[in-house]
C-alpha positions in Angstrom: -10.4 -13.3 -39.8 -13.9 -14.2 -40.9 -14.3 -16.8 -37.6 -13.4 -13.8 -35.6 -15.5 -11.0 -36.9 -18.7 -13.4 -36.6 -17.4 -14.2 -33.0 -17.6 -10.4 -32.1 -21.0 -10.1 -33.7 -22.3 -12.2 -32.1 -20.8 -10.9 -29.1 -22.2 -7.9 -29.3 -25.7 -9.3 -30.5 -25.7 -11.3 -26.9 -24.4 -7.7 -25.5 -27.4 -5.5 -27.2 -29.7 -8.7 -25.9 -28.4 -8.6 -22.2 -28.8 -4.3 -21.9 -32.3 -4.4 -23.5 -33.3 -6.9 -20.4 -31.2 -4.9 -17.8 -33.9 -2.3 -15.7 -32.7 1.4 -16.3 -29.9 2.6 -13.7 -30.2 4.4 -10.8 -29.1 8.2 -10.2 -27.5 7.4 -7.7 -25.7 4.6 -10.4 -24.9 6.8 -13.1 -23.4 9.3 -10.5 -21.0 6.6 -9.8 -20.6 5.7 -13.5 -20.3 9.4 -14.8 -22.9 11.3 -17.6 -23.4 8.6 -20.9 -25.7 9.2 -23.3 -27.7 6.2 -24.5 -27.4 7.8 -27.9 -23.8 7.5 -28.0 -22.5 4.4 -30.5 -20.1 2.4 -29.0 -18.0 -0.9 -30.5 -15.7 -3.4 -29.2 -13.0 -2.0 -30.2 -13.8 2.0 -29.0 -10.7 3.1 -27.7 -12.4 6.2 -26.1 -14.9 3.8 -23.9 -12.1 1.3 -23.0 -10.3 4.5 -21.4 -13.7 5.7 -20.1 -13.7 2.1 -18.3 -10.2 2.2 -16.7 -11.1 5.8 -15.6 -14.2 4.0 -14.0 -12.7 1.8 -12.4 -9.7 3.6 -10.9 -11.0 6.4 -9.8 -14.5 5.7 -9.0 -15.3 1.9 -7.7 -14.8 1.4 -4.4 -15.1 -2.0 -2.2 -17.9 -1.9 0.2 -19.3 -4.5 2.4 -15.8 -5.9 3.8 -17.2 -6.3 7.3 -19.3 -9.2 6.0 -16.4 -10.9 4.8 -15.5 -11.9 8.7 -15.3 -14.7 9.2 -14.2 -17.7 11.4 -12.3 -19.0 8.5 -10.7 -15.7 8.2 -9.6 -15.7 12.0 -8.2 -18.7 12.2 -5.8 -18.0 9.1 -5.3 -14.8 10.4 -4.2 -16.1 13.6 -1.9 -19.1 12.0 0.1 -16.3 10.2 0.6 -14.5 13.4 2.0 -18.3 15.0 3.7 -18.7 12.6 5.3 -15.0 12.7 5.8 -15.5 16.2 7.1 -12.8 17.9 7.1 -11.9 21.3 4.0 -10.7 24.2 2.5 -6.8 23.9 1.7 -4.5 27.3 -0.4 -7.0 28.3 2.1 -9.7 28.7 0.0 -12.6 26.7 1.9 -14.8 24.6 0.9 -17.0 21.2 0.7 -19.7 23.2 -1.5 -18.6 25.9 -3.8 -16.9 23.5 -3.7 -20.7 21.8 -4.5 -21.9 25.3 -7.9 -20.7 24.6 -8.7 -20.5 21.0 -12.1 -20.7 20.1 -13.7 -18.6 22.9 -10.6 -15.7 22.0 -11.0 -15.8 18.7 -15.2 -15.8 18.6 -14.8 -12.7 21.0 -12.8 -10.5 18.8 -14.1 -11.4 15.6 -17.4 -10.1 17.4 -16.0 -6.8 18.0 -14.2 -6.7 15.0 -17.6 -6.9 13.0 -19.7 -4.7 15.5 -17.3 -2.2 15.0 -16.5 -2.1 18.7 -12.8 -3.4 19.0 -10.8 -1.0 20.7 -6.3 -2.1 20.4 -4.5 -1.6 23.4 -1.5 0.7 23.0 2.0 -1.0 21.8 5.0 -2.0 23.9 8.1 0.0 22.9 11.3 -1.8 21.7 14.3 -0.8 20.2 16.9 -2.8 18.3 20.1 -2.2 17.2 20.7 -0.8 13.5 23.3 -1.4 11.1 25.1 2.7 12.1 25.3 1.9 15.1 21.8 4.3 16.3 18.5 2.3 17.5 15.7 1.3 15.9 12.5 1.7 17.2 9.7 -0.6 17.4 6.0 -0.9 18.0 5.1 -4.2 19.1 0.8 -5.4 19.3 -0.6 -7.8 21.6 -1.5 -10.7 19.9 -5.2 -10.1 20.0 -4.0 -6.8 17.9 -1.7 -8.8 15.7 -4.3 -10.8 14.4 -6.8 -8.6 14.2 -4.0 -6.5 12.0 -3.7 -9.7 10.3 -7.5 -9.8 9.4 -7.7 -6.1 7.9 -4.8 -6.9 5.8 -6.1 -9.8 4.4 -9.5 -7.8 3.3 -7.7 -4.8 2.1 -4.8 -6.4 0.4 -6.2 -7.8 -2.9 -7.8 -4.5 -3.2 -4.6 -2.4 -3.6 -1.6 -4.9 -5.1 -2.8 -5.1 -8.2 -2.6 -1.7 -8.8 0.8 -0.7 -7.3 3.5 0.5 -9.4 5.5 -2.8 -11.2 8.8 -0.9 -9.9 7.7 -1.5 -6.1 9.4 -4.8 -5.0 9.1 -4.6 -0.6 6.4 -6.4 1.2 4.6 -7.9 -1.5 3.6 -11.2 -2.6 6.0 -12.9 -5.0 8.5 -10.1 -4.8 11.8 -9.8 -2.7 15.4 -7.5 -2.6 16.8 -9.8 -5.4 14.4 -8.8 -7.8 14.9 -5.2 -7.0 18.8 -5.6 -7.7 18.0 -7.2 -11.2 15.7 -4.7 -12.2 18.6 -2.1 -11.5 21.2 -3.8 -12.9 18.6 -3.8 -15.7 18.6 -0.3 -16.6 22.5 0.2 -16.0 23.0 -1.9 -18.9 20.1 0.1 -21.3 23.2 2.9 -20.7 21.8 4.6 -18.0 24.7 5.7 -15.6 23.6 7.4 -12.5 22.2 6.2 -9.7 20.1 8.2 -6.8 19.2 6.4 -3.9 16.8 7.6 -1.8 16.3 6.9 2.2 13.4 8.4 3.6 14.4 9.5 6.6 12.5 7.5 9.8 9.7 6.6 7.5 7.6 4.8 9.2 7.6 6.9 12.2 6.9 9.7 10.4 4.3 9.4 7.8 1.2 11.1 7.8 -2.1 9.5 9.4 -3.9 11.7 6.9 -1.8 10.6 3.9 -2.9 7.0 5.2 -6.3 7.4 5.3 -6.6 9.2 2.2 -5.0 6.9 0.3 -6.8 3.8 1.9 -10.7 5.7 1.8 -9.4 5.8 -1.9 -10.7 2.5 -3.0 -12.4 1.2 0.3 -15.6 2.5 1.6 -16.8 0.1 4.5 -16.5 2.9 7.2 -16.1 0.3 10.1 -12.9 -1.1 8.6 -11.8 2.6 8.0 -12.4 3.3 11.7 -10.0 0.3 13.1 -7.1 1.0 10.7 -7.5 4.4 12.1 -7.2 2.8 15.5 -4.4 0.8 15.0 -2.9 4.1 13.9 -3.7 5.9 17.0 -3.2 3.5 19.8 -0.6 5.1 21.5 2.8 3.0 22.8 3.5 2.5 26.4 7.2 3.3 26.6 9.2 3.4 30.1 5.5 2.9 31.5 4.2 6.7 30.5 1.8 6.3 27.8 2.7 8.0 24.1 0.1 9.5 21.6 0.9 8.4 18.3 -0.4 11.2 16.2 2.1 10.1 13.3 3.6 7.2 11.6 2.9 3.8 11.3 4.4 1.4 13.5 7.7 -0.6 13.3 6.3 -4.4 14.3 2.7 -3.5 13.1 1.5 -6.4 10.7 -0.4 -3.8 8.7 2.4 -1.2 8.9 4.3 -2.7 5.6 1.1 -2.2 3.3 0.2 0.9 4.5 3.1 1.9 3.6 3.5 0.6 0.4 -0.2 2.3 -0.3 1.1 5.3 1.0 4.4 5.6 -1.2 2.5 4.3 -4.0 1.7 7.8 -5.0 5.2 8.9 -5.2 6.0 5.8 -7.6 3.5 7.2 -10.1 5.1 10.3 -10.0 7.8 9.6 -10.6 6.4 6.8 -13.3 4.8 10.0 -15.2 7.4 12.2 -15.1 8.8 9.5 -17.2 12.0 8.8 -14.3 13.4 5.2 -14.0 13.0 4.0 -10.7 13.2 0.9 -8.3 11.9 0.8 -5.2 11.6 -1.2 -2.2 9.9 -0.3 1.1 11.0 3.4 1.8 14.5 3.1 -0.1 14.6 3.7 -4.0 17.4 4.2 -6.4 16.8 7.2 -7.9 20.1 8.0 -1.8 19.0 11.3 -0.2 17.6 11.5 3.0 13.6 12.9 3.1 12.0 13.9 7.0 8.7 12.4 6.1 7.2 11.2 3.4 3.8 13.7 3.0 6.3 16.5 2.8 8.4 14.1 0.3 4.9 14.1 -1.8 3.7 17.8 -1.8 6.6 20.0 -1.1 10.0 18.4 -2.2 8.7 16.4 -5.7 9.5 19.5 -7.3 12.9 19.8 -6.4 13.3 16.5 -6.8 11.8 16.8 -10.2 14.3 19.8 -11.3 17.1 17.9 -10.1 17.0 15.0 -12.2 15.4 17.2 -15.0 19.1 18.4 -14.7 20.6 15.1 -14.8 18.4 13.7 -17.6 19.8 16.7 -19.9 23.8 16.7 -18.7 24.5 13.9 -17.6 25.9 15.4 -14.8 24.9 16.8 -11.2 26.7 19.5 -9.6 25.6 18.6 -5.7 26.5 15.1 -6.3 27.5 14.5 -2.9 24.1 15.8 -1.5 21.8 13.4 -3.6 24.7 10.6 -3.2 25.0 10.0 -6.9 27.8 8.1 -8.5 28.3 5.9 -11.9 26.1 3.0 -11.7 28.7 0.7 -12.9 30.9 1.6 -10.3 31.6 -2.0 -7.5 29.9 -0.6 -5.0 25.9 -0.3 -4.6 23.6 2.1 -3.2 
């Protein structure tokens, strides 16, 4: 105990050392940092700074400077995930492999625009495939060019957003699959809880607010130019039956980026759920606590509440009247949601 009480003096002996050489910080710093007082004592072991800090760097930091982080290294790993994706040609009818035809010059001419800011994606190709009911699935599919410039974005952004995302959240992230998902569920059934919800959002990614997007991204990234091209990925229309489509909603179906934008997205209703102090798994747009939403920004503001005096309701009685609307059933029961 003695070793480690001289260890964190003289840790914060080297501290005291390290701020007296440190120049006095900004205004425009200490806006970012919040009021301190240079008065105010502080130890290592300060509970009330240590929250201060998390607060800080939550809800204040933000990553700049991402353009600068283009590079040629970056486009070609970019561009090796999108081979390796495959996938077939957008509108303009180019394949991998005549994009590969002539690397270097294509991919020196859009990491160009991609830095200047200028890059401009063509609108996607419409697609539908068949879904498991029997209905189609709609989907938005890039030219290359857009795929790996998609591919880029992501890449920056990423790192930026997963570590903070709910542990419950198991779709489209690194080192997390459906399996997982199942065991954590299977998890809680046999703590003794009973019920199950499971939730669809209904055409999620076709629905989902650009604002809700962009909100959520401007969050935690502040390089404007980056802003600016998810914002055009968002908005670059789809050519379907050869009539050109706004897309003033939703992100697409076939979009590289489209799976974490939607996971930062939905990440606010997994820590509402997380504070209400609900058990929940989720991956992509489907959860277990199944009813079906119309889009997820109305999900967030308008129908939490309901949501939240429903299984209030079930939390207290065990028992749900409109079963059949929220699709509940025992969670021990052979079949799964």
């Amino acid at each position: 105990m003695k070793k480690t009480d001289s260890s964190l003096n003289e840790a914060a002996s080297l501290l005291a050392r390290v701020k007296q050489s440190l120049p006095p910080l900004s205004e425009e710093t200490r806006g970012i940092l919040g009021n301190t007082s240079s008065d105010k004592k502080c130890s290592l072991n300060d509970d009330s700074m240590e929250k201060q800090s998390v607060k800080i760097i939550h809800d204040k930091l933000k990553v700049h400077s991402l353009t600068g982080r283009i590079t040629e290294e970056l486009m070609l790993k970019a561009f090796k995930a999108v081979k390796k994706n495959r996938g077939a040609a957008g509108i303009d009818k180019v394949s991998i492999q005549m994009y590969e035809s002539n690397l270097s010059e294509n991919q020196l001419s859009l990491m160009k625009e991609l830095k200047k800011g200028t890059y401009q994606p063509i609108p996607l190709r419409r697609q539908y495939i068949p879904k498991g009911n029997g209905k189609m699935r709609p989907l938005g599919i890039p030219s290359v060019r857009c795929r790996i410039a998609q591919e880029v974005i992501r890449r920056l952004i990423s790192s930026t957003f997963e570590n903070r995302f709910h542990e419950n959240s198991f779709g489209f992230r690194p080192g997390r699959n459906c399996h997982q998902a199942v065991e954590r569920t299977i998890d809680y059934a046999q703590q003794g809880n009973r019920f199950v919800v499971d939730v669809d959002i209904k055409g999620f990614f076709d629905n989902i607010s650009h604002k809700l997007i962009m909100d959520s991204v401007a969050a935690r990234i502040a390089d404007g130019n980056i802003l600016d091209l998810i914002e055009r990925f968002l908005t670059s229309g789809v050519m379907e039956e050869g009539e050109l489509r706004p897309t003033t909603r939703g992100t697409p179906q076939g979009g590289v980026i489209s799976p974490l934008l939607a996971n930062i997205a939905l990440d606010h209703l997994d820590r509402f759920l997380a504070e209400k102090g609900y058990l929940f798994v989720r991956y992509a747009d489907d959860r277990a606590p199944r009813r079906n939403v119309n889009n997820i920004s109305g999900f967030i503001e308008d129908e939490g509440r309901p949501l939240e005096v429903d299984l209030q309701g079930l939390a207290s009685n065990r028992l749900v009247t409109n079963a059949s609307q929220w699709g509940l059933r025992e969670a021990n029961q052979e079949k799964a949601a």
